[in-house]
C-alpha positions in Angstrom: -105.6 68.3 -59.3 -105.3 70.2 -62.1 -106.5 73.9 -62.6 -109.0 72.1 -66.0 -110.1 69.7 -63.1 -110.9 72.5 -60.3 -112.8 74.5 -62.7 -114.9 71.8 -63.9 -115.7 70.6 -60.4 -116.6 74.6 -59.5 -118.6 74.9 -62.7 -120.7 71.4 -62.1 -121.3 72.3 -57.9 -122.4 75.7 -59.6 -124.8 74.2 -61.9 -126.3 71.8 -59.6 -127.1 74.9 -57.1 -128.9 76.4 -59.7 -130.4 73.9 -60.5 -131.6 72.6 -56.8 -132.8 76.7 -56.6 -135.1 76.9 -59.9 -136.8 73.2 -59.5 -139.4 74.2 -56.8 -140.1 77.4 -58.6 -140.3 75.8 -62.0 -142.4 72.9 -60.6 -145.0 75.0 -58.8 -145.3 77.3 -62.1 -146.0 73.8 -64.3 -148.3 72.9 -61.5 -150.5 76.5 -61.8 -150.2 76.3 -65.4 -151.4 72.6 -66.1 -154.4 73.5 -63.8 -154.8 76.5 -66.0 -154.8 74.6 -69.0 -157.2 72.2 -67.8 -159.5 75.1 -66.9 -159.3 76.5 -70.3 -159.7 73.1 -71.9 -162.7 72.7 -70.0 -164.1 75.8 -70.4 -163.4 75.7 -74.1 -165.0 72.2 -74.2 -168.2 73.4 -72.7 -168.3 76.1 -75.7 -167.9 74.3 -78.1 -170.7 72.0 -77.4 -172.9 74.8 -76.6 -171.9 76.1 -80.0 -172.5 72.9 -81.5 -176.0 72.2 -79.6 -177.0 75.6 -80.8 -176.2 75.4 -84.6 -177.7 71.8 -84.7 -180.5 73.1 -83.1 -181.1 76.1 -85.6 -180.4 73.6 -88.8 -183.4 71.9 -87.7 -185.9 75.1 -87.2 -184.0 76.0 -90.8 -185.3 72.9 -92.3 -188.7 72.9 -91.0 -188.6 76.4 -91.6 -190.1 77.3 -88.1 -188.7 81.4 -88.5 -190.8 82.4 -85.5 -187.7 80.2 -83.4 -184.8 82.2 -85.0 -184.7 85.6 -83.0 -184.2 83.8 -79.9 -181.9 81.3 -81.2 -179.8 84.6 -82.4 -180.0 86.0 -78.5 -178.8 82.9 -77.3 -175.6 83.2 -79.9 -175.1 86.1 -78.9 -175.0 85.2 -74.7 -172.7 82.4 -75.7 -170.3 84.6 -77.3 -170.2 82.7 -80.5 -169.9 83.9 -83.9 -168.8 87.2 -82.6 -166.5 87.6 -85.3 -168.7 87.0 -88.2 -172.2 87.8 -90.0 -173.4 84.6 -89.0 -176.9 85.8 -86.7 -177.2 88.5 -89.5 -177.7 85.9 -92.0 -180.0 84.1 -89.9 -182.1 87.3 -89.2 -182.1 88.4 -92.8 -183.5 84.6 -93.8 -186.3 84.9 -91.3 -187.3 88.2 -92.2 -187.6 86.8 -95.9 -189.4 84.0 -95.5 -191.8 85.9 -93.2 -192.7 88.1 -95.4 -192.9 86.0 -98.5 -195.4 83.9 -96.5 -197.4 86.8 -95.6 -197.8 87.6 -99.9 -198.5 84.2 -101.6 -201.3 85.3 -104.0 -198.8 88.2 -105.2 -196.0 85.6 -105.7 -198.1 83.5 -107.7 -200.2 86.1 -109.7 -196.0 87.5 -110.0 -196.3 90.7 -108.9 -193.3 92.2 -107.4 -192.6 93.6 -103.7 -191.7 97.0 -103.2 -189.3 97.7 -100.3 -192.0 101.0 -99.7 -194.8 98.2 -98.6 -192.4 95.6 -97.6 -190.6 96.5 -94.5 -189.3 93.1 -93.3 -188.3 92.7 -97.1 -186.6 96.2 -97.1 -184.6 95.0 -93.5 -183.5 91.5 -94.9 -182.6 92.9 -98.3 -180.0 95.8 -96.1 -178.9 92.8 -93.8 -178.2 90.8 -97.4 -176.6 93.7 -98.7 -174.4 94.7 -95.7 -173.6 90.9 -95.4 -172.2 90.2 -98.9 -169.9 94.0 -98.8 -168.4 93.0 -95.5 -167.6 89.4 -96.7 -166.7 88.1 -93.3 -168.5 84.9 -93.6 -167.6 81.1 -94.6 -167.8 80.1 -98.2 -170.9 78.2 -96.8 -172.7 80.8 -95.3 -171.4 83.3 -98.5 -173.3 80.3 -100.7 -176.7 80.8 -98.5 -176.4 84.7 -98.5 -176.3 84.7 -102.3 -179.2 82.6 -102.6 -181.0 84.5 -100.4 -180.3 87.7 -102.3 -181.5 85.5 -105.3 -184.8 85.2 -104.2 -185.2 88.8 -103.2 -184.1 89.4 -106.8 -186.8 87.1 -107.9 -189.4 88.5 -105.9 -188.8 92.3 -106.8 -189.0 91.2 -110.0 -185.0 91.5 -110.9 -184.9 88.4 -112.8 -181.6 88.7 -114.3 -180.1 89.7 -111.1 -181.6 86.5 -109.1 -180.0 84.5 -112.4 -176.7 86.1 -111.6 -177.0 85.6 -108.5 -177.4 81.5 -108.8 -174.7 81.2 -110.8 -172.1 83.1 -108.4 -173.2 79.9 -105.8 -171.1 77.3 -105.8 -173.6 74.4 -105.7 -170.5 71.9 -104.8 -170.9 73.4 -101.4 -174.6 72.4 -101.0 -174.3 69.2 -102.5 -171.9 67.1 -100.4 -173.1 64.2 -98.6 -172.7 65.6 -94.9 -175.0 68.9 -95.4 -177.8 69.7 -93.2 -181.2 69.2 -94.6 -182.2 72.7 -95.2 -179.5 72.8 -97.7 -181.4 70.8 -99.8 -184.4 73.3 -99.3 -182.2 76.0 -100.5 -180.9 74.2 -103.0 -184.5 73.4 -104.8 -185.1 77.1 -104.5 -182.4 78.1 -106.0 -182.9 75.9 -109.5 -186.4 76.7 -109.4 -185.1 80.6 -109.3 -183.0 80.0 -111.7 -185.6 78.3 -114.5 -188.4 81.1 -113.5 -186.2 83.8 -113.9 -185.2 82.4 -117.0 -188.8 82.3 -118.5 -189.8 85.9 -117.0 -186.8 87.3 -119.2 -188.2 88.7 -122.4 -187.4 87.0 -125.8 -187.8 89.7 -128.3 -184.2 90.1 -129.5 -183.2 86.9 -128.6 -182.6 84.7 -131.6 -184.4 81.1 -132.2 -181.1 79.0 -131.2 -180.8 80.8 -128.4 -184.7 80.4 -127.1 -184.1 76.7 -127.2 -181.2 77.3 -125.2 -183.0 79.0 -122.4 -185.9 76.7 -123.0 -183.8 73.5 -122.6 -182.0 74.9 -119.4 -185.1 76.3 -117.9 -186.5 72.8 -118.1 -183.1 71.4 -116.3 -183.7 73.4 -113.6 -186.9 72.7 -113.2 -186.7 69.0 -112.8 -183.3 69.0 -110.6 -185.5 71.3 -108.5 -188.2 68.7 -108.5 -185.9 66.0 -107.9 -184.2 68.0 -104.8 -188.0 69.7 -103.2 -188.6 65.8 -103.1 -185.3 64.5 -101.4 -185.7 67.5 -99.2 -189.3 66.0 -97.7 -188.3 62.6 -97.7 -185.2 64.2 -95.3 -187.1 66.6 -93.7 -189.2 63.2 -92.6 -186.3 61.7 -90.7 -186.2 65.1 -88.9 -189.0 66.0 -87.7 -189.5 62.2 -86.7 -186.6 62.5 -84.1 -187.3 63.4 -80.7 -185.9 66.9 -79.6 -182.6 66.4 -77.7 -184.3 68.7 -74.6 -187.6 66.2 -74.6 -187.3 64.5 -70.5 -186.6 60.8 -70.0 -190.4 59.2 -70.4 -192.3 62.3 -71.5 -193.6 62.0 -74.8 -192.1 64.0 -78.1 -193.7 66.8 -78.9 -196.0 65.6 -82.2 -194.6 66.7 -86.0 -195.1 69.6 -87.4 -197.6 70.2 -89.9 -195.4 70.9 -93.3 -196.9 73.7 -95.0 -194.6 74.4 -98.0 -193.9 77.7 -99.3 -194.4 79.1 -102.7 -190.9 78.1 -103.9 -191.3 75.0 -102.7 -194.5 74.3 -104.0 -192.9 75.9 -107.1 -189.9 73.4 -107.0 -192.2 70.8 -107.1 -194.6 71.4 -109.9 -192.7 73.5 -112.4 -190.8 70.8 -114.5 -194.4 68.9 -115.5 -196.6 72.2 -116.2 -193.6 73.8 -117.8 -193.7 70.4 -120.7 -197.0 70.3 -120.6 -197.5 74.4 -121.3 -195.2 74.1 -123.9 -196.7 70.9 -126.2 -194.8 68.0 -124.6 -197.7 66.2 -123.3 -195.8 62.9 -123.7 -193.1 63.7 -121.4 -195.1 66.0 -119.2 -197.2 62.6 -118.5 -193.6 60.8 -118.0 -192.3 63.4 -115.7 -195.8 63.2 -113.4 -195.2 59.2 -113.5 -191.7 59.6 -111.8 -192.8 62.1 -109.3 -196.0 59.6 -107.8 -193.1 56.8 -107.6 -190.8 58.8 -105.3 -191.4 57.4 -101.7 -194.4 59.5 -100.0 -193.3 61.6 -97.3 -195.8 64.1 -95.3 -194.8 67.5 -97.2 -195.4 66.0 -100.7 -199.0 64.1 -100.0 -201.1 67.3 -100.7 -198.6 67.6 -103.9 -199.0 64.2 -105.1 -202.7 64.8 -105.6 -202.6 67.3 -107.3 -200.4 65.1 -109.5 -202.4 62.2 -109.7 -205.2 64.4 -111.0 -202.9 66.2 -113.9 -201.6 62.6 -114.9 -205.3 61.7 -115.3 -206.4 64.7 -117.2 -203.9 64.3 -119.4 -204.6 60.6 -120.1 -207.6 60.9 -120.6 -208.1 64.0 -122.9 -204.6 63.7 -125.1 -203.6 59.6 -124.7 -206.1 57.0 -127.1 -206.5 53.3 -126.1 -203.8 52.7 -129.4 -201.3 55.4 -127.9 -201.2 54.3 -123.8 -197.7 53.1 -122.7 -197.5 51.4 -119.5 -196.1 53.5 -116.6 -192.7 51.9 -116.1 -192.2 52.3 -119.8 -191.3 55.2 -122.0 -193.3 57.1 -124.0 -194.4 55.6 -128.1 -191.4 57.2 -130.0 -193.4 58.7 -132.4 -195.8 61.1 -130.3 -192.1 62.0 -128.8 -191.1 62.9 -132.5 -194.2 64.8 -133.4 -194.5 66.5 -130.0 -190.3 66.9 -130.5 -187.9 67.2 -128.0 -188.4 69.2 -125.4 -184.4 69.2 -124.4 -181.1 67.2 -124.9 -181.0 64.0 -123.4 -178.5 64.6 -120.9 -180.5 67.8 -119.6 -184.0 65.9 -119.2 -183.2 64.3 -116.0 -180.1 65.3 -114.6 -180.4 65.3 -110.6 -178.3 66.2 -107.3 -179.4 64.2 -105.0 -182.3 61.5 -106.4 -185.2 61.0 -104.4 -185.8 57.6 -103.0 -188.2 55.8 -105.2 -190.9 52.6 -104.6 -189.2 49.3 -106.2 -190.3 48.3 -109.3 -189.0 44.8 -109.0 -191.7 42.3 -109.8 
């Protein structure tokens, strides 16, 4: 045998020694480390269907704007561990505090009198949550989105109108308008055009030259009726939700009944703003069309108490401005010529632009 041969012999013996050595160690270290994979898969599992049972659970008190439900959806967060590294529960915190205390001043919202931090202290804590939020910039681009808006309406309410504008236009609205957001997004989204066209009309016109008032004019009016358009789509949504059974509701028990929908002053605001706004301003004609396409959206049970108070506008207006010669029917379009003596009350393709139309009845047959 060759010396080559011996010391390939002696080097394979070798090897296989080795080999015959590290298996069972090897083998039981695989064994203790698939079982402590498994454990964290599991364990990770388990979180992240808490995590998701959680969020989808705060979407919907989001959407039917039940704030009383968010502190202790935050503690629970915070038990879980999840969305330690991020402003997430601050966000939610700073929301509820807003809407609580917008909901406790109505009659100075709508006589326009702005909140001071000194009498407002759950406005003062949201607005330093807001604040603290935005500088640290640890959140999503989606959650960044809501925090601006939110900072809008504070803004708007503290009578900062150009700030709230500048705020809605740092939002980018492709993020609330995809098909697979949550319903409350469409909430915040009406809010925020309606925002945006009030704070446009609160800003003062002095130095403002005549092209550029029917500028703002015509742009105030577009987001007016996308808010309309989206406040509507929201209820109609918000009807599939509150319609659902909770997930926690026991086998044979009954569901808890809906909510009563008792909508806020931007909401009612989002709703209402696109027909007075025409009809303030001398379009009679298409303040009439604009209340005919709101009382043909599919009824849901937030906008009942609103279509009413359409139905009765639409009729006032008939009958004191529109003669037996002048009526059009209500699938049709107003006469051209009231349109051209009332003028137009913005370009064509700002009149009825829309996000996300609301479902409407058929007008087949």
């Amino acid at each position: 045998m060759s010396s080559f041969q011996r010391e390939n012999d002696a080097a394979i013996s070798l090897f296989k020694r080795l080999e015959f050595a590290v298996t069972p160690i090897v083998s039981g270290d695989f064994t203790h480390h698939t079982h402590h994979h498994r454990d964290r898969a599991a364990m990770a599992s388990r979180v992240s269907f808490t995590q998701y049972r959680l969020e989808a659970e705060i979407e919907r008190y989001r959407a039917e704007c039940q704030w009383e439900k968010i502190p202790g959806m935050i503690e629970q967060l915070l038990a879980a561990r999840i969305h330690e590294d991020d402003d997430y529960g601050t966000l939610l915190l700073a929301e509820a505090l807003l809407e609580e205390c917008l909901q406790e001043n109505t009659d100075l919202l709508r006589s326009s009198t702005p909140l001071m931090d000194k009498t407002q202290s759950k406005l003062s804590r949201a607005k330093g949550h807001l604040n603290t939020i935005l500088s640290q910039g640890r959140l999503t681009p989606r959650y960044l989105n809501e925090a601006l808006l939110l900072m809008a309406k504070v803004h708007y309410v503290q009578g900062r109108y150009r700030d709230a504008q500048g705020m809605c236009a740092r939002v980018g609205i492709e993020h609330l308008t995809q098909d697979d957001q949550p319903v409350y997004h469409l909430r915040l989204l009406a809010e925020a055009f309606v925002i945006k066209g009030l704070s446009l009309d609160h800003q003062k016109v002095s130095t403002v030259s005549r092209v550029r008032l029917i500028e703002r004019e015509e742009e105030s009016l577009s987001c007016f009726l996308r808010a309309c358009d989206t406040a509507l789509s929201y209820l109609q949504e918000l009807d599939k939700v509150v319609m659902t059974p909770h997930t926690k509701t026991a086998k044979g028990s009954l569901a808890p009944p809906p909510l009563d929908i008792d909508l806020s002053f931007f909401q009612q605001a989002a709703l209402q703003s696109a027909y007075l706004c025409l009809l303030q301003r001398g379009h009679l004609a298409q303040g009439a069309h604009q209340l005919r396409r709101v009382l043909r959206v599919v009824e849901s049970r937030g906008s009942q108490s609103f279509r009413k108070s359409a139905a009765r506008k639409l009729a006032e207006v008939l009958l004191s401005s529109v003669s037996e010669d002048s009526y059009w029917l209500p699938l049709g379009h107003p006469p051209s010529a009231w349109l051209h003596r009332e003028g137009a009350a913005a370009s064509k393709d700002a009149i009825y632009p829309t996000i996300k139309p609301p479902q409407r009845y058929s007008t087949d047959g």
